[in-house]
KELOMAR-796781 format. One line per field, with one value per residue: residue number from 1; x, y, z of N, C-alpha, C in turn. Coordinates in steps of 0.001 Angstrom, whole numbers, padded with zeros to 6 digits. Example, Ala and Ser with C-alpha at 12.3 -4.5 7.8 and 13.67 -1.06 7.14 Angstrom:
<pts>
k: c(1 / 2)
neast: c(013190 / 012850)
nnorth: c(-005690 / -002250)
nup: c(007800 / 007080)
caeast: c(012300 / 013670)
canorth: c(-004500 / -001060)
caup: c(007800 / 007140)
ceast: c(013200 / 012900)
cnorth: c(-003300 / 000030)
cup: c(007800 / 007870)
</pts>
This chain:
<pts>
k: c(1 / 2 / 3 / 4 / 5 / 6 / 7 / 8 / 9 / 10 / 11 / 12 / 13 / 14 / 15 / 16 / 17 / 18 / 19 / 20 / 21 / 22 / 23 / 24 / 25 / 26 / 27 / 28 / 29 / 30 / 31 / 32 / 33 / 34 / 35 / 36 / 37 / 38 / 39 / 40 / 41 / 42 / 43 / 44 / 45 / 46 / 47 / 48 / 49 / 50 / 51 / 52 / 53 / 54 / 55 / 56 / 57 / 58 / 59 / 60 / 61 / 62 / 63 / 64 / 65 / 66 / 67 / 68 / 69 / 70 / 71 / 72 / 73 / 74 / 75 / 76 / 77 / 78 / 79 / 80 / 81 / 82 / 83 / 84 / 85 / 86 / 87 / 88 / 89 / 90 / 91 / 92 / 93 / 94 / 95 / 96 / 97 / 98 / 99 / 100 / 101 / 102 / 103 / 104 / 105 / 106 / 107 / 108 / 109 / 110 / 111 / 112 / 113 / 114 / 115 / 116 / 117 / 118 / 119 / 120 / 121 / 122 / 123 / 124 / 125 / 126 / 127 / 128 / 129 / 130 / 131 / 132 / 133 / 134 / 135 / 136 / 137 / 138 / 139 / 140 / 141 / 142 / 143 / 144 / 145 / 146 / 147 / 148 / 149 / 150 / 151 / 152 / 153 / 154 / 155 / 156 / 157 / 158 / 159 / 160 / 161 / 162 / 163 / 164 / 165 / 166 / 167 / 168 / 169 / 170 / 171 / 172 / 173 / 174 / 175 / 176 / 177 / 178 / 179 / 180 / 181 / 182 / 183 / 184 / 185 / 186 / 187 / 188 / 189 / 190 / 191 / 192 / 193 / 194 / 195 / 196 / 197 / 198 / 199 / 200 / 201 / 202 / 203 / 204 / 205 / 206 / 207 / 208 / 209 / 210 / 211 / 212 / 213 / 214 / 215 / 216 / 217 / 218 / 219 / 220 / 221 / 222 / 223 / 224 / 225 / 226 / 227 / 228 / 229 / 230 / 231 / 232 / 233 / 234 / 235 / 236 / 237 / 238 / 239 / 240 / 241 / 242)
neast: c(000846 / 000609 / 002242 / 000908 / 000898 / 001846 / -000810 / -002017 / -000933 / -002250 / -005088 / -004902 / -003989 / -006494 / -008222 / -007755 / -007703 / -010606 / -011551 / -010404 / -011853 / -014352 / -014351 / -012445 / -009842 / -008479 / -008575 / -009108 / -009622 / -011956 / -013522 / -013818 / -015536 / -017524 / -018459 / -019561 / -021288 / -023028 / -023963 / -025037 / -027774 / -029034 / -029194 / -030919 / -033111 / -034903 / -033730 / -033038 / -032298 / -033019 / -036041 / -036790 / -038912 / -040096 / -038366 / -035763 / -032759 / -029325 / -028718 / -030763 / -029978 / -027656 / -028620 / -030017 / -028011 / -027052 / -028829 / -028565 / -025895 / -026428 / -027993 / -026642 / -024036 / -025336 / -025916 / -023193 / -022448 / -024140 / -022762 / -020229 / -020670 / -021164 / -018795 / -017478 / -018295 / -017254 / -014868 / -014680 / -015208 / -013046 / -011666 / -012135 / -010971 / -008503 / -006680 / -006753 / -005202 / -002914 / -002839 / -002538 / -000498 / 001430 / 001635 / 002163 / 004655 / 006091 / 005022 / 007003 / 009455 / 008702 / 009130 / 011681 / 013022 / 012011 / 013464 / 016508 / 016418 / 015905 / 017816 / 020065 / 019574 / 020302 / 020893 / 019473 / 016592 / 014205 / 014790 / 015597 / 013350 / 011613 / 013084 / 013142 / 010605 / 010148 / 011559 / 009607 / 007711 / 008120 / 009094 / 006463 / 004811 / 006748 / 006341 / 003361 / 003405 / 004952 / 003365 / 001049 / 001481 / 001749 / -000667 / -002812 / -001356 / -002379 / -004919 / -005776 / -005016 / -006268 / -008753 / -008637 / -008282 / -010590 / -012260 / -011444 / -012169 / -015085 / -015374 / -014494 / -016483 / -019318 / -018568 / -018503 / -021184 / -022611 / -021375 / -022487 / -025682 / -025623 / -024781 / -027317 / -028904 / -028605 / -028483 / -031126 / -032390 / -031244 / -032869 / -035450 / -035477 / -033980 / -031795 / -029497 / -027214 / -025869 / -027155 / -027104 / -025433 / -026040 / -024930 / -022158 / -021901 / -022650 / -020829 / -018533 / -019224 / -019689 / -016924 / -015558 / -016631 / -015755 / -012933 / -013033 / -013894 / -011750 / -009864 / -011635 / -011579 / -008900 / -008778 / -010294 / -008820 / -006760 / -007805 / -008869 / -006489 / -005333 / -007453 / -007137 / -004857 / -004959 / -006723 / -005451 / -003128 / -004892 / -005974 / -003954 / -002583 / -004876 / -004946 / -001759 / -003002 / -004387)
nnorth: c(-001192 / 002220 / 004763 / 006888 / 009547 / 009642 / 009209 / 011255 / 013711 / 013073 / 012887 / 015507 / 016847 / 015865 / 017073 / 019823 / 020204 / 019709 / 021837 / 024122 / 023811 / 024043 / 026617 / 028002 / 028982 / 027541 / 025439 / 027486 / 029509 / 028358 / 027994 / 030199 / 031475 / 029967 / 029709 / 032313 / 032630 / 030474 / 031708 / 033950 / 032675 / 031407 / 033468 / 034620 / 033301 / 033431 / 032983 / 033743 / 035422 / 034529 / 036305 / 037718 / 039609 / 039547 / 038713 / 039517 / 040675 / 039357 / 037697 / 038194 / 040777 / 039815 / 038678 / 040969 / 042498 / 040489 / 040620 / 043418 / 043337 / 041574 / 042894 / 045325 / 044147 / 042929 / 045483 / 046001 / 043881 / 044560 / 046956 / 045939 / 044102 / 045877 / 047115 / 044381 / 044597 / 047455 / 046336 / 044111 / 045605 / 046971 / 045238 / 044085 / 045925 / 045679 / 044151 / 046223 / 048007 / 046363 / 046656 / 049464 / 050407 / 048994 / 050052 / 052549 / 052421 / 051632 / 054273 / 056039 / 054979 / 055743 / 058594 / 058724 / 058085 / 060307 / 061982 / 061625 / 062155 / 064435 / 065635 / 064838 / 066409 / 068892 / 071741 / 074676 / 077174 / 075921 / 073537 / 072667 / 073391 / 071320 / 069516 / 069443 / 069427 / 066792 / 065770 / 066276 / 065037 / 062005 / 061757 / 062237 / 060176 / 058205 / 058024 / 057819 / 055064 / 053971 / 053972 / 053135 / 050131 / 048374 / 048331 / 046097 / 044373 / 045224 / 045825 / 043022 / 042201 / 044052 / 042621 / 040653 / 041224 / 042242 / 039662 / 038457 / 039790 / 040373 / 037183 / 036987 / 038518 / 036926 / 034718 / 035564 / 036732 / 033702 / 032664 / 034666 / 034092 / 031836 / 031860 / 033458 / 031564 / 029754 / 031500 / 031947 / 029722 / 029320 / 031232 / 030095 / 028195 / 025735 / 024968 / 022135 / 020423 / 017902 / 017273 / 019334 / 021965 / 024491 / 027068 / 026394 / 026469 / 029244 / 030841 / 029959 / 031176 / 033751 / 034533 / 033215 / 035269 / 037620 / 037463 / 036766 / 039582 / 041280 / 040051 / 041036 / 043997 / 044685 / 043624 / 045018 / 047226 / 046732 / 046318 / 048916 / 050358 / 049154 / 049982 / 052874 / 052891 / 052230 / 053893 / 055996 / 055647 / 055323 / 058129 / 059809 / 058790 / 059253 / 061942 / 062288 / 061687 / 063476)
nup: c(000000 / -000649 / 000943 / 003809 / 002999 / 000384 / -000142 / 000751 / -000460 / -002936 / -002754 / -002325 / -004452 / -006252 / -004570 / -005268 / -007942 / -008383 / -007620 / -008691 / -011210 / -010508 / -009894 / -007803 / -006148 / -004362 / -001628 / 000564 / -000643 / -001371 / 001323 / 002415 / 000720 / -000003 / 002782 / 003419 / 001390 / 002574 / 004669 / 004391 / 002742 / 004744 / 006481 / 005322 / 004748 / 006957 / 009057 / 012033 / 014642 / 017516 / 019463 / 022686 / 024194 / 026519 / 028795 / 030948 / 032858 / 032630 / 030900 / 028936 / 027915 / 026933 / 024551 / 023483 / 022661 / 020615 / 018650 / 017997 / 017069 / 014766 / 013421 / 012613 / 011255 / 009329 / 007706 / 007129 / 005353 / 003424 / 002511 / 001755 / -000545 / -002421 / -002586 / -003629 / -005685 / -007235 / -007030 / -009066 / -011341 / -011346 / -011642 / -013689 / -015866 / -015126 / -017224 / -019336 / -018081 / -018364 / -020729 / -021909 / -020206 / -021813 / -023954 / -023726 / -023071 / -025667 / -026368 / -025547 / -026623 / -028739 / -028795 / -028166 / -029967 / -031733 / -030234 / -030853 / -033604 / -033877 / -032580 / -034653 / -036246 / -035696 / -033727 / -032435 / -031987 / -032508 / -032934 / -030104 / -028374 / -029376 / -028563 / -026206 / -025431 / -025955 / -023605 / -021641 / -021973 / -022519 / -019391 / -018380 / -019165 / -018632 / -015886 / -016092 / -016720 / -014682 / -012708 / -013255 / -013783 / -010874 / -010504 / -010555 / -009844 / -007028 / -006928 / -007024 / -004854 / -002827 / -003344 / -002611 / 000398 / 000982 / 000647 / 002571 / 005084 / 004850 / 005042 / 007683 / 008922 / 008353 / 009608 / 012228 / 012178 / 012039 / 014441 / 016149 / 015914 / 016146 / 019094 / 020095 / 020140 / 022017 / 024260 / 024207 / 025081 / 027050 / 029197 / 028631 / 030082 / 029026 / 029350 / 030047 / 031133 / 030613 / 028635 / 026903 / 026553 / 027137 / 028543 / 028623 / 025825 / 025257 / 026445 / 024781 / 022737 / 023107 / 023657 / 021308 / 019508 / 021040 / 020278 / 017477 / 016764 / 017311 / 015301 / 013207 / 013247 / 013031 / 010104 / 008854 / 008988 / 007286 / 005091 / 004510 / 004760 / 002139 / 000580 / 000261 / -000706 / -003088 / -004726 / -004165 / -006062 / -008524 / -008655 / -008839 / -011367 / -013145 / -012828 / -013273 / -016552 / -017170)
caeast: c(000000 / 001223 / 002230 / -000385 / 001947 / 001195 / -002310 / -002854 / -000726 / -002814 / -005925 / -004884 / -004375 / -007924 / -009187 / -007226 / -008176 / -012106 / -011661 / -010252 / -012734 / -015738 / -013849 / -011659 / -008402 / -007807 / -009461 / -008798 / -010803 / -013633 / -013919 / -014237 / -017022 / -018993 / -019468 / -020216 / -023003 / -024103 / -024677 / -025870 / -028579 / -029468 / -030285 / -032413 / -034525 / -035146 / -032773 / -032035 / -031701 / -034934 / -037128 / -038018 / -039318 / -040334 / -037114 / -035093 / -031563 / -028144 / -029166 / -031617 / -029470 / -027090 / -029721 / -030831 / -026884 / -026857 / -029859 / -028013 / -024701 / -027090 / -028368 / -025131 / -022952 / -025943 / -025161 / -022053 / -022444 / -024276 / -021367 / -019049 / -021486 / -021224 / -016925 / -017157 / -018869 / -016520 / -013676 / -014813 / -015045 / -011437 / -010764 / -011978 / -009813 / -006893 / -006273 / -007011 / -004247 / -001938 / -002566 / -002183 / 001005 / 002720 / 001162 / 002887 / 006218 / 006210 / 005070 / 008468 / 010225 / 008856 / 009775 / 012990 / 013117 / 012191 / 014564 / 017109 / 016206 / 016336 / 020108 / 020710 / 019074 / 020887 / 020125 / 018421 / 015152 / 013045 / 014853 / 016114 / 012041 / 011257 / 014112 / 012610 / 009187 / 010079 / 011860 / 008609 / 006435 / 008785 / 008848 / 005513 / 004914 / 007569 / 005282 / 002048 / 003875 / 005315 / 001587 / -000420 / 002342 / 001524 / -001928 / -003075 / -001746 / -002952 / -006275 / -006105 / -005012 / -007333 / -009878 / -008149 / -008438 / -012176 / -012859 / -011279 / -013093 / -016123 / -015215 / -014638 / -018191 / -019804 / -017908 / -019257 / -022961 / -022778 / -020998 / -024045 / -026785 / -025706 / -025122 / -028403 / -030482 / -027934 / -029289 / -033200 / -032471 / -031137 / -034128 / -036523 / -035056 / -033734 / -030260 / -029681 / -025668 / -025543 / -027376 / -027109 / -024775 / -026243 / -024475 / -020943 / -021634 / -022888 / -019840 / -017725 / -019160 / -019092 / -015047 / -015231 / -017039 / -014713 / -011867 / -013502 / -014360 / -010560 / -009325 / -011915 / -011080 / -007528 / -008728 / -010736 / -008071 / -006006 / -008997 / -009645 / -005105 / -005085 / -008181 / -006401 / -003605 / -005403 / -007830 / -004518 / -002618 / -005667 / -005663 / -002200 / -002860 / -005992 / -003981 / -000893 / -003425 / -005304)
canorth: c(000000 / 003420 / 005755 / 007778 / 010794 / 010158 / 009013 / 012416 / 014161 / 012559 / 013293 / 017044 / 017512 / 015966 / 017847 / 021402 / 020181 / 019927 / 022823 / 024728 / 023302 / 024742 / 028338 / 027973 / 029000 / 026946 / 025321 / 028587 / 030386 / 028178 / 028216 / 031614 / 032471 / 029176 / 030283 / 033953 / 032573 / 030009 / 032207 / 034982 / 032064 / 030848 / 034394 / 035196 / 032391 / 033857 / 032197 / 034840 / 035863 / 034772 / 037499 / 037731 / 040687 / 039511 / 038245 / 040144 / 039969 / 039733 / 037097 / 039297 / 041861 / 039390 / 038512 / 041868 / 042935 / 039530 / 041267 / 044575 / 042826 / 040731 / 044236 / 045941 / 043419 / 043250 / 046473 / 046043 / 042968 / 045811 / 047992 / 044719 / 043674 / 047179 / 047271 / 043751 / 045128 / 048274 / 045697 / 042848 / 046162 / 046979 / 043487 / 043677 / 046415 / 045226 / 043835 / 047309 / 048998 / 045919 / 046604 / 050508 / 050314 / 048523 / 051696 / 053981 / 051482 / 051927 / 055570 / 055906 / 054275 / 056965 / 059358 / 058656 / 058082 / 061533 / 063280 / 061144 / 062785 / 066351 / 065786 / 065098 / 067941 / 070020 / 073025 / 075930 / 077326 / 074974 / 071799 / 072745 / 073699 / 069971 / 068086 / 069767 / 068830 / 065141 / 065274 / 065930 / 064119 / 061167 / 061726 / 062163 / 058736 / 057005 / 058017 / 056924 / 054011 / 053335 / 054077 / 051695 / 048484 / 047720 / 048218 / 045256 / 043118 / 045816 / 045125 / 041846 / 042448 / 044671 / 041818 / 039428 / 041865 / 042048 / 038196 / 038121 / 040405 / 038956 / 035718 / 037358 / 038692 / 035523 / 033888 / 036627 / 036208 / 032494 / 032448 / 035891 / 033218 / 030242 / 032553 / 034087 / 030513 / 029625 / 032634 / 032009 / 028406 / 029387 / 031533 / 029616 / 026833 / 024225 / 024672 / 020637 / 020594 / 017163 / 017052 / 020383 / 022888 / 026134 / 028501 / 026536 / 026754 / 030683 / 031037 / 029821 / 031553 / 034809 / 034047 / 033528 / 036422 / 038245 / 037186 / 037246 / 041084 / 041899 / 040052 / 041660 / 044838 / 044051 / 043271 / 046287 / 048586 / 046121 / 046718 / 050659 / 051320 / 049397 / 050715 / 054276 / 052942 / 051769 / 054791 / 057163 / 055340 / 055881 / 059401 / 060042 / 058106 / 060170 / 063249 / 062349 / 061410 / 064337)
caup: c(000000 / -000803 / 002230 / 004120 / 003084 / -001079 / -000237 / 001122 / -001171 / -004216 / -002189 / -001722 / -005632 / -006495 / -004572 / -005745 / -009279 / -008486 / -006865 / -009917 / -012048 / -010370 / -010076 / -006449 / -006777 / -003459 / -000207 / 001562 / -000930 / -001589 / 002387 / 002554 / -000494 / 000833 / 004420 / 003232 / 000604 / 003122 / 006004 / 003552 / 002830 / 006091 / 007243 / 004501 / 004738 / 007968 / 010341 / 012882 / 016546 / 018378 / 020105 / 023418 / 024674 / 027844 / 028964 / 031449 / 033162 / 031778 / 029616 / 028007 / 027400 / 025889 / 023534 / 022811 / 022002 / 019357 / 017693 / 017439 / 015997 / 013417 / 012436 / 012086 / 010365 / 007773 / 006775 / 006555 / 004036 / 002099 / 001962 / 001108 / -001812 / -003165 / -002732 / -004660 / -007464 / -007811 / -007369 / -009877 / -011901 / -011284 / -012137 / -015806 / -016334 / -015183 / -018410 / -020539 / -017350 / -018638 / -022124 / -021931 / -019827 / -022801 / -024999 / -022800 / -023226 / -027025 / -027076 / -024649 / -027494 / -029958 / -028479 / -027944 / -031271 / -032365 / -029800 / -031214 / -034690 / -033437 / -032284 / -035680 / -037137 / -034831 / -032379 / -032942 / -030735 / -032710 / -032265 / -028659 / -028103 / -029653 / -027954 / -024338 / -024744 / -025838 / -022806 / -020661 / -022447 / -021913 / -017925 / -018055 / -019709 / -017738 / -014691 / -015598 / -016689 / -013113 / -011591 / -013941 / -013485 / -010300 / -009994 / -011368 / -008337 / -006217 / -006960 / -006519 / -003333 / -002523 / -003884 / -000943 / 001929 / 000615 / 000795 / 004182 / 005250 / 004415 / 005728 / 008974 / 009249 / 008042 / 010903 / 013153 / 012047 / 012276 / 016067 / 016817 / 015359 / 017407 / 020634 / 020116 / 020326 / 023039 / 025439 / 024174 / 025476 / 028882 / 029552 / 028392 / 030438 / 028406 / 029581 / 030401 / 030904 / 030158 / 026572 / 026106 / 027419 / 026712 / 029297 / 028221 / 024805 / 025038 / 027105 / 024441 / 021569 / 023508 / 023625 / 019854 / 019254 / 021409 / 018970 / 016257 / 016626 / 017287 / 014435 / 012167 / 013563 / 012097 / 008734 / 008062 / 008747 / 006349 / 003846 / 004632 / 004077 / 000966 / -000443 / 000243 / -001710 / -004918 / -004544 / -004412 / -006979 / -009254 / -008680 / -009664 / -012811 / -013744 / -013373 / -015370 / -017910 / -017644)
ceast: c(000883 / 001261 / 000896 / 000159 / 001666 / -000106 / -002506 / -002669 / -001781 / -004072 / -005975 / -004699 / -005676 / -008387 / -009434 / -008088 / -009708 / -012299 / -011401 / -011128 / -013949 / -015236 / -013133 / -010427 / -007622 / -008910 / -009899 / -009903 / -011829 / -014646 / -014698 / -015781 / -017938 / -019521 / -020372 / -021520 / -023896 / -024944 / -025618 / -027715 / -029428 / -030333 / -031239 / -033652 / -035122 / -034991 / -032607 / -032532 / -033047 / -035182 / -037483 / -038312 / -039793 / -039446 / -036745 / -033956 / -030498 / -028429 / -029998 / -031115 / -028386 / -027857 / -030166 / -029462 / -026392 / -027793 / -028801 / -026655 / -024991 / -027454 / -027328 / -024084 / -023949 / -025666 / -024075 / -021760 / -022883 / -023077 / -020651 / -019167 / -020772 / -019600 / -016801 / -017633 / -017815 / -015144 / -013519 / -015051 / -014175 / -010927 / -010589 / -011208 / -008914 / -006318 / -006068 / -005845 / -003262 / -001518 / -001705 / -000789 / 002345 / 002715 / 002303 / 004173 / 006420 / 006113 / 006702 / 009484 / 009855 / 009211 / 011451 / 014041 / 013511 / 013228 / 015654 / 016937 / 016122 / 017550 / 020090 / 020963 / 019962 / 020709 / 020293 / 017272 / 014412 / 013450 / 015133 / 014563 / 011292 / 012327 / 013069 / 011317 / 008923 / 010435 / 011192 / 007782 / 007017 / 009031 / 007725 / 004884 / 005451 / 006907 / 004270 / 002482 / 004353 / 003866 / 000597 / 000303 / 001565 / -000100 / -002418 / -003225 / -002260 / -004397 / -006948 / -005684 / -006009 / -008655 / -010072 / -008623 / -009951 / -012945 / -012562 / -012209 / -014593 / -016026 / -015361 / -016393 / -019062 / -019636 / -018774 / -020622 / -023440 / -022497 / -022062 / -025418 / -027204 / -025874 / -026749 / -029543 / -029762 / -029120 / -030709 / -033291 / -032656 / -032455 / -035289 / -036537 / -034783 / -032449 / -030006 / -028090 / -025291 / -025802 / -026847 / -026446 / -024950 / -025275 / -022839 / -020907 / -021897 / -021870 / -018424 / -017807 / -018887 / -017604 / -015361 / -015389 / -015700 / -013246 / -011943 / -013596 / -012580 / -010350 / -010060 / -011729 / -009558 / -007588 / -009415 / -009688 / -007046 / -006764 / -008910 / -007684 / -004910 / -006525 / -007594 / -005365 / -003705 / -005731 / -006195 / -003471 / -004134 / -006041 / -005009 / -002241 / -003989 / -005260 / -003153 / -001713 / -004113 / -004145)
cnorth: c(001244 / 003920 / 006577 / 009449 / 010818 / 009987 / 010292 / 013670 / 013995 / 013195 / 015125 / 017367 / 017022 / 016605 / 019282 / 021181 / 020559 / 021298 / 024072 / 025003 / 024143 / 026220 / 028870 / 028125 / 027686 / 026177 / 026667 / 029298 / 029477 / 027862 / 029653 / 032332 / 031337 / 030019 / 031781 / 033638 / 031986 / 030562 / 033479 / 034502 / 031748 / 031908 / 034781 / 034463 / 032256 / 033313 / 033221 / 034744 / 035940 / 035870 / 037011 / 038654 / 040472 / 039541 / 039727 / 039817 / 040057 / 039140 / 037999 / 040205 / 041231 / 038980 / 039689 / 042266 / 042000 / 040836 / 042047 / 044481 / 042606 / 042191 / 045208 / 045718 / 042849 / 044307 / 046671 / 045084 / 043576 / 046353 / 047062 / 044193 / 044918 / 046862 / 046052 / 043826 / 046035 / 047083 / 044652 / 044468 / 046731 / 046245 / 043693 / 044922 / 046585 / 044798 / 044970 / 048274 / 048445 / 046544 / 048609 / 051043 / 049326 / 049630 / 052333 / 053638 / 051935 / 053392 / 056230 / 055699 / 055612 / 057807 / 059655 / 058959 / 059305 / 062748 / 062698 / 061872 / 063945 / 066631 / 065741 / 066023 / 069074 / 071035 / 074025 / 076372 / 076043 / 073573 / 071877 / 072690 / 071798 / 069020 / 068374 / 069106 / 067582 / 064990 / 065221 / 065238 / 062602 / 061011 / 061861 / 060492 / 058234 / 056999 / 057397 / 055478 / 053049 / 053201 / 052905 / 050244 / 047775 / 047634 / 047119 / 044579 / 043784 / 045736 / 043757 / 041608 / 042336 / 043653 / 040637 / 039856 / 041875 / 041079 / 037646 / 038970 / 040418 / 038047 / 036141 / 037680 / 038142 / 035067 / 034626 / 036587 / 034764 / 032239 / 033219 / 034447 / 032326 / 030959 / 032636 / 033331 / 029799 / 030202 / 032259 / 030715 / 028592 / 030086 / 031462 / 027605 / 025602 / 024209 / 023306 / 020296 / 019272 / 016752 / 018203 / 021505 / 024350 / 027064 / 027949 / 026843 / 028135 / 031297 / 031446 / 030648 / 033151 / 035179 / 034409 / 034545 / 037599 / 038424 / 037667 / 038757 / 041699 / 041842 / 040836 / 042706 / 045401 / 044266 / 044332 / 046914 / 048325 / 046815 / 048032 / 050921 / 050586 / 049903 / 052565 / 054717 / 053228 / 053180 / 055878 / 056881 / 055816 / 057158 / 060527 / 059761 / 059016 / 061176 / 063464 / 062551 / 062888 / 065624)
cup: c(000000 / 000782 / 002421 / 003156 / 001378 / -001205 / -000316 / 000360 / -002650 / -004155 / -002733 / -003319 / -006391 / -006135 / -005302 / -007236 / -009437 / -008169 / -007599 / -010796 / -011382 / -010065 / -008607 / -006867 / -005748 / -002421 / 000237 / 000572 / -001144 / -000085 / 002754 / 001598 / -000132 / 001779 / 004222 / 002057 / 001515 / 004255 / 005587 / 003456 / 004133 / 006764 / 006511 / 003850 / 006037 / 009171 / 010870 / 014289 / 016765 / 019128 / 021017 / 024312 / 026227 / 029218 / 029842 / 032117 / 032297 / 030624 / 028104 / 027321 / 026868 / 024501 / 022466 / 021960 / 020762 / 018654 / 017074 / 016667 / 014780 / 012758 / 012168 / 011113 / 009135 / 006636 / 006425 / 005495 / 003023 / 001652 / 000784 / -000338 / -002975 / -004064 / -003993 / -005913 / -008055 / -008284 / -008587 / -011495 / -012398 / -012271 / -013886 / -016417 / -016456 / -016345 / -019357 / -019873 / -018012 / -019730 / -022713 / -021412 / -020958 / -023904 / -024752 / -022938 / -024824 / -027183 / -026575 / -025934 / -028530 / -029740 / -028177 / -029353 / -031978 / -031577 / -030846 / -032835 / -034887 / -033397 / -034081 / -036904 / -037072 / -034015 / -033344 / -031464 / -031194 / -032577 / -030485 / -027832 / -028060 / -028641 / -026156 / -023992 / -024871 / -024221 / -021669 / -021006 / -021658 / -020677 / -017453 / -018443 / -018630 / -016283 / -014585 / -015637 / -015396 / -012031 / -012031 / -013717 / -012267 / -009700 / -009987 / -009773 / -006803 / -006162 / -006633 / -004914 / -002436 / -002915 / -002479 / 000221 / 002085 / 000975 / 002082 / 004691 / 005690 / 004835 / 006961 / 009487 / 008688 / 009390 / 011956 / 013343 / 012458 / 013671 / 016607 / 016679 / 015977 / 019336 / 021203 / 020665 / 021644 / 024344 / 025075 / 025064 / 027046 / 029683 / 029461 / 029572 / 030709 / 028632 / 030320 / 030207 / 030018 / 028329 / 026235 / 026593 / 027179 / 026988 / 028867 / 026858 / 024392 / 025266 / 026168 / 023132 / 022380 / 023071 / 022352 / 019034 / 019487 / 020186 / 017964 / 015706 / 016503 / 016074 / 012862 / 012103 / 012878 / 010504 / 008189 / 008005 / 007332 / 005105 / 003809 / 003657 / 002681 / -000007 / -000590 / -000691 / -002718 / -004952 / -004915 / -005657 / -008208 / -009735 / -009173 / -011015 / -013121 / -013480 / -013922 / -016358 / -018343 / -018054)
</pts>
């Protein structure tokens, strides 16, 4: 029998392959755009944070603070929706930034060209006038040229920090969701340690929550400084051009 070690290896590229095939670049991402469709699903077939108005106590007011998460980090899946539209909009022009940054490579080249054909003319005002303004045109070029290169993988970046992102507050909704029926349990009191451990398992998602909130905390700001980047690289580039 083969080793566990090429079994799992063999294993691990079937799977990458299927995983290709339906449009995953990886595990890691088809983890991430599952959980964020499935929990997308789940709540909008009207899975959410039970109601109980009667309810009082800490419990209660852990309950009521799920609600107000579930309604917060909705809107923020709005926002996110939005960003992946501008960005999948990005995307398809990354190709027309590639294609234009080889423009800008060749017009570089003509120009060079025609200073190079001024020298030979010789000086005067009017070639000295022509040699000067190749020579801004040409630094103006070689600029946008340096601004449009790296956008490309800046976007895709910026596409990453996006899908984490997202994953994070998926995760967040799904740990709020489970909390939420947690606490309805305990005060309705079905907390039964042995089947059912409500107050450890509220306990524990709390915790995760906890976490969870830091590290997404983290990943926006990741998200907010490179959208600042792209956003200012873009900027720059629309004003050379202009």
């Amino acid at each position: 029998a083969p080793p566990r070690r090429e079994v799992a290896a063999a294993g691990q590229a079937a799977l990458q392959a299927e995983l290709q095939a339906l449009g995953y670049a990886d595990a890691i991402d088809f983890t991430r755009r599952v959980l964020v469709a499935e929990v997308g699903e789940l709540l909008a077939h009207g899975v959410g944070i039970p109601d109980s108005p009667q309810a009082d106590g800490p419990v209660a007011r852990i309950l009521d603070a799920m609600s107000r998460i579930e309604a917060e980090t909705a809107g923020l899946v709005g926002i996110l929706q939005e960003g992946r539209r501008l960005i999948d909009l990005l995307g398809r022009r990354a190709g027309e930034i590639e294609a234009l940054s080889a423009r800008l490579g060749t017009l570089r080249e003509a120009m060079r060209a025609v200073g190079a054909d001024v020298e030979v003319l010789g000086h005067g005002e009017q070639a000295d006038d022509v040699a000067a303004r190749c020579q801004q045109v040409d630094a103006l070029v070689l600029e946008c040229s340096e601004q449009l290169h790296p956008l490309s993988s800046q976007i895709e970046a910026l596409r990453g920090d996006l899908d984490s992102v997202s994953f994070r507050i998926a995760l967040a909704r799904l740990h709020n969701l489970a909390a939420g029926i947690f606490a309805l349990q305990i005060i309705e009191g079905q907390d039964e340690v042995d089947a059912n451990d409500a107050v450890g398992s509220l306990t524990e998602l709390c915790s995760a929550l906890s976490d969870g909130a830091d590290n997404l905390t983290q990943r926006v700001g990741l998200l907010d400084a490179r959208r600042e980047l792209v956003g200012g690289e873009l900027d720059v580039v629309a004003e050379d051009l202009g």
